[in-house]
C-alpha positions as CSV (number, residue, x, y, z in Angstrom):
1,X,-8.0,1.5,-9.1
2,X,-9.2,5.0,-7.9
3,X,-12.5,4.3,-9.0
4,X,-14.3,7.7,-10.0
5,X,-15.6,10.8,-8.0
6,X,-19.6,9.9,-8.1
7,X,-19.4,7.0,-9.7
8,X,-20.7,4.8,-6.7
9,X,-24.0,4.7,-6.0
10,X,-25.0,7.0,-2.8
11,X,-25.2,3.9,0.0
12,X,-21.9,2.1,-1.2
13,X,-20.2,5.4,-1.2
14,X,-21.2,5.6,2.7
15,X,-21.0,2.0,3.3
16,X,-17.2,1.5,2.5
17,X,-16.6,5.0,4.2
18,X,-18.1,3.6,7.2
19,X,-15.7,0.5,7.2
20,X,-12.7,2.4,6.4
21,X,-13.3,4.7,9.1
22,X,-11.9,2.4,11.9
23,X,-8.5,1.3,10.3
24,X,-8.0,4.6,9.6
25,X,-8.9,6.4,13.6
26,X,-6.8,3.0,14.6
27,X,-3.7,4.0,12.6
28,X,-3.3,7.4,13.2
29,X,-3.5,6.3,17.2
30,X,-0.6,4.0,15.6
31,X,0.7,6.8,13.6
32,X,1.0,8.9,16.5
33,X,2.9,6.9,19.0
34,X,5.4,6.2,16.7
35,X,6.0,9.4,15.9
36,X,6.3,10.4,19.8
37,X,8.6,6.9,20.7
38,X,10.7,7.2,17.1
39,X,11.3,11.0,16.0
40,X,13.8,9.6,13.9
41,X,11.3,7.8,11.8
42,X,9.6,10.8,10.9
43,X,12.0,11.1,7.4
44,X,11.5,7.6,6.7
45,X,7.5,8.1,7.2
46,X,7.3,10.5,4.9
47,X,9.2,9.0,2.1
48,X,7.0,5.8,2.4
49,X,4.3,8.6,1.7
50,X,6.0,10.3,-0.6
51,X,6.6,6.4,-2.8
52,X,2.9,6.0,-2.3
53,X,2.0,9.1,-3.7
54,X,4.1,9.1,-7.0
55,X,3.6,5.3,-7.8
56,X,-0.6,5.4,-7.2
57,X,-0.6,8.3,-9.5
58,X,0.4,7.1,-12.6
59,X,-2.6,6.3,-14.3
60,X,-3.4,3.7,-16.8
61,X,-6.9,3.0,-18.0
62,X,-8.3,0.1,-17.4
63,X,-12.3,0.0,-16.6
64,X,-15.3,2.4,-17.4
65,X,-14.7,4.5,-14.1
66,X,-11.8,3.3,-13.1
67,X,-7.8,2.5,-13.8
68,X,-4.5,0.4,-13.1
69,X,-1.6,1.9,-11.6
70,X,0.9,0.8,-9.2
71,X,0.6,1.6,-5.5
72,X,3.4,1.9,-3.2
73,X,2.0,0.5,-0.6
74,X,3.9,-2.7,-0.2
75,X,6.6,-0.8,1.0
76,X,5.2,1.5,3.8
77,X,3.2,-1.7,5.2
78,X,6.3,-3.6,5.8
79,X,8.3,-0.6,7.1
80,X,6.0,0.5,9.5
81,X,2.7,-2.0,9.2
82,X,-0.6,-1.4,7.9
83,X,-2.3,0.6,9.7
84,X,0.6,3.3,9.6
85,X,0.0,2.9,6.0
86,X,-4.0,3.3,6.4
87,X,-3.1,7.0,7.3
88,X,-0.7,7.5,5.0
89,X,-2.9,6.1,1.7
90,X,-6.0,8.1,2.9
91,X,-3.9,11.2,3.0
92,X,-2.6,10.5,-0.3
93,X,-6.0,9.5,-2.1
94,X,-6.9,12.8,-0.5
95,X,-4.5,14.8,-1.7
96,X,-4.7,13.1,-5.4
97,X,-8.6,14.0,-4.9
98,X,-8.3,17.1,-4.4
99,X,-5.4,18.4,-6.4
100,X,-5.1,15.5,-9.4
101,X,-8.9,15.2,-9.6
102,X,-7.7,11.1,-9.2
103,X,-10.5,9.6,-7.3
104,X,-12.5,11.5,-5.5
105,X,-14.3,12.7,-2.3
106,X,-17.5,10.5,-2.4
107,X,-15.4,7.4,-3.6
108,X,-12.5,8.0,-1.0
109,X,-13.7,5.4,2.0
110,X,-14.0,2.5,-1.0
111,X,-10.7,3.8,-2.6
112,X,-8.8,3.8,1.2
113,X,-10.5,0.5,1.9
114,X,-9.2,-1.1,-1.2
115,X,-5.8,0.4,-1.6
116,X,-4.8,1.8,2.0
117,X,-6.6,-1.4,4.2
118,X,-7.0,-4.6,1.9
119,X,-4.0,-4.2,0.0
120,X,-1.4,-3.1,2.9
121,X,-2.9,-5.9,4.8
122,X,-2.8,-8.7,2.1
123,X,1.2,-7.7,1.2
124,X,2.5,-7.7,4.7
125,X,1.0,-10.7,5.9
126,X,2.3,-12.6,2.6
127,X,5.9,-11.1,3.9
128,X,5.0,-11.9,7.6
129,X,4.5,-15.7,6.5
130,X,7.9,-16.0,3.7
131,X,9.6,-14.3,6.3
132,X,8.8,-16.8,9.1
133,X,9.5,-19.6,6.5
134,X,13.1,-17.9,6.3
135,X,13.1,-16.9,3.2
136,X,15.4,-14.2,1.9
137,X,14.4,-10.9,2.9
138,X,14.2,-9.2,-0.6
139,X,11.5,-12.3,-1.6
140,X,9.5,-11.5,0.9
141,X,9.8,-7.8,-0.1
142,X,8.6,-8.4,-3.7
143,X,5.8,-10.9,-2.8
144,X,4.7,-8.5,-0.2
145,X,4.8,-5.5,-2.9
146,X,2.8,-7.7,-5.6
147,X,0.6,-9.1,-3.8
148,X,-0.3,-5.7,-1.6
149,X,-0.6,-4.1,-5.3
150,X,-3.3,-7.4,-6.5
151,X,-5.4,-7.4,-3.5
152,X,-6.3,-3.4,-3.9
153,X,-7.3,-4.3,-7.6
154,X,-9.4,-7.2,-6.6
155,X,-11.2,-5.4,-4.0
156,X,-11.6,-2.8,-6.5
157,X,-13.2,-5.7,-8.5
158,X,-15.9,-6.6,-6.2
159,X,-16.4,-2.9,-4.6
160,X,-17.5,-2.3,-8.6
161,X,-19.2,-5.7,-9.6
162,X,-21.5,-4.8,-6.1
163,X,-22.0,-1.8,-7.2
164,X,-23.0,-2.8,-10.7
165,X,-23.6,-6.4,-11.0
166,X,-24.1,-7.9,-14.4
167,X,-28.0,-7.8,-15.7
168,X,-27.4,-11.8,-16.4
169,X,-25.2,-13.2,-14.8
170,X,-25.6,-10.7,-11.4
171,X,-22.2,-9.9,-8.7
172,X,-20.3,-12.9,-10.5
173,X,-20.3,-12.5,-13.8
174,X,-19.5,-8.8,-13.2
175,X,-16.6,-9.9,-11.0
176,X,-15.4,-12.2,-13.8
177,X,-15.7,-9.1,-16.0
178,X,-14.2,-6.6,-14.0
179,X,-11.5,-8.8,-12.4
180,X,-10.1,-10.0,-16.6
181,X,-10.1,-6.4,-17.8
182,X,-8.0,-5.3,-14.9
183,X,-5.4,-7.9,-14.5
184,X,-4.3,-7.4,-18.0
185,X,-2.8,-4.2,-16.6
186,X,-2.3,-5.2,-13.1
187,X,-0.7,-8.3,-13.1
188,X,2.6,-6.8,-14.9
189,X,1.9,-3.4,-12.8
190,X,2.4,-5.9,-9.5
191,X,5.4,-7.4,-10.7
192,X,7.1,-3.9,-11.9
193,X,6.3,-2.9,-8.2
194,X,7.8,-6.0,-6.7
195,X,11.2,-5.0,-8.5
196,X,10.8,-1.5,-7.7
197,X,10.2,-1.9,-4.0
198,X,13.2,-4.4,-3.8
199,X,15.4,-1.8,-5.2
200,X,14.4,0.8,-2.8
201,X,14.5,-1.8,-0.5
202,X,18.0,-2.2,-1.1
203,X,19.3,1.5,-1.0
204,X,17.4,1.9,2.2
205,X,19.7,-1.1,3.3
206,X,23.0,0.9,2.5
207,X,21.8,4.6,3.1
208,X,19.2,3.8,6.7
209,X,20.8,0.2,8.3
210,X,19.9,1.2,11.3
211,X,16.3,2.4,10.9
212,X,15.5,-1.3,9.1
213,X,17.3,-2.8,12.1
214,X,15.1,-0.9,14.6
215,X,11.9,-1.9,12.8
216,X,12.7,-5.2,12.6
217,X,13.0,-5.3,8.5
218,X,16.7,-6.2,8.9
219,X,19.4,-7.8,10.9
220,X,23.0,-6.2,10.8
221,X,26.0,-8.5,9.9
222,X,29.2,-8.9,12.0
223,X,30.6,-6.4,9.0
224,X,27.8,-4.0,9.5
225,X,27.5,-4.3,13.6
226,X,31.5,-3.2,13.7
227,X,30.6,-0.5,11.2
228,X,27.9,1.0,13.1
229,X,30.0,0.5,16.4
230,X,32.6,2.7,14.7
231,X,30.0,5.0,13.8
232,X,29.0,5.5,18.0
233,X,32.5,5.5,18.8
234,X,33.4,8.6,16.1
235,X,30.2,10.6,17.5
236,X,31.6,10.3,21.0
């Protein structure tokens, strides 16, 4: 999914830095007045950058150029939404650019665009929508972890089948090419990411109650409201 330092041609390279570019000035404007309302999200913040970070680096090949891995990205887009998570996946593709050699510098605006925009995007509006529909709220956690984790790969399908369409068949066939090879990785990649993100889900749930409750990810029970009442009680 981190498609290849150089490996674009010159004008995609520049065209999907140019579209990143405002998703990413518009989340760290989003970035920063969270941090200056909530200074108690600032742990939390950098743990959703920290799950990004270890998850998008575990590479598997997968195309000439490119590769599957999971992303982590399901999981800062619901905490905090996407474009919180713009900043924090450029800043990790950066770092893995520079110190991993994963990715790189002329391939980072495609690379945020596909796995710190498109992806973050698609997997919390697929949990905005199960979660208005009232479903339970570790569903909507893994189908907004998949499906933030398939989105990146098929934008990273067309971002390559533009860049190098087919000589016979042209953008589609390449897409048909590009898009088969990967999801024999990425489809089992999305689900292992669903699960994962619904575990740390649930230890965020008994260890930060009340930072879920304050960004609206989770509702406290009569059991957990006298609990936390307790708490404020003890501290006074």
């Amino acid at each position: 999914m981190h498609i290849a330092e150089g490996f674009l041609p010159p004008l995609h390279a520049v065209a999907w830095g140019a579209a990143s570019a405002p998703f990413v000035v518009h989340g760290v404007r989003a970035l920063t007045r969270e941090v200056k309302s909530n200074p108690e999200s600032t742990l939390l913040l950098g743990a959703s950058g920290a799950f990004t970070f270890v998850l998008s680096a575990l590479k598997i090949p997968s195309v000439t150029g490119s590769c599957s891995h999971p992303t982590g990205t399901g999981l800062g887009a619901i905490l905090f939404r996407p474009p919180i998570m713009a900043v924090l996946g450029t800043i990790t593709l950066l770092f893995q650019a520079l110190l991993l050699a994963h990715g790189g510098l002329t391939t980072l605006g495609a690379n945020v665009f596909s796995m710190a925009i498109a992806g973050p995007w698609a997997g919390y509006g697929v949990y905005r929508l199960l979660k208005r529909f009232d479903a339970p709220l570790m569903v909507s956690v893994f189908f907004g972890a998949f499906f933030a984790d398939l989105v990146t790969y098929c934008v990273t399908s067309v971002q390559l089948a533009l860049a190098f369409p087919d000589p016979g068949t042209g953008f589609a066939g390449a897409l048909g090419k590009f898009g088969g090879i990967f999801a024999v990785t990425q489809i089992p990649l999305a689900v292992s990411e669903g699960l994962l993100t619904v575990l740390v889900m649930r230890l965020l749930m008994q260890s930060s109650t009340s930072d879920l409750v304050r960004l609206g990810v989770a509702k406290l029970t009569g059991t957990q409201d006298k609990q936390q009442q307790k708490k404020q009680e003890a501290s006074v």
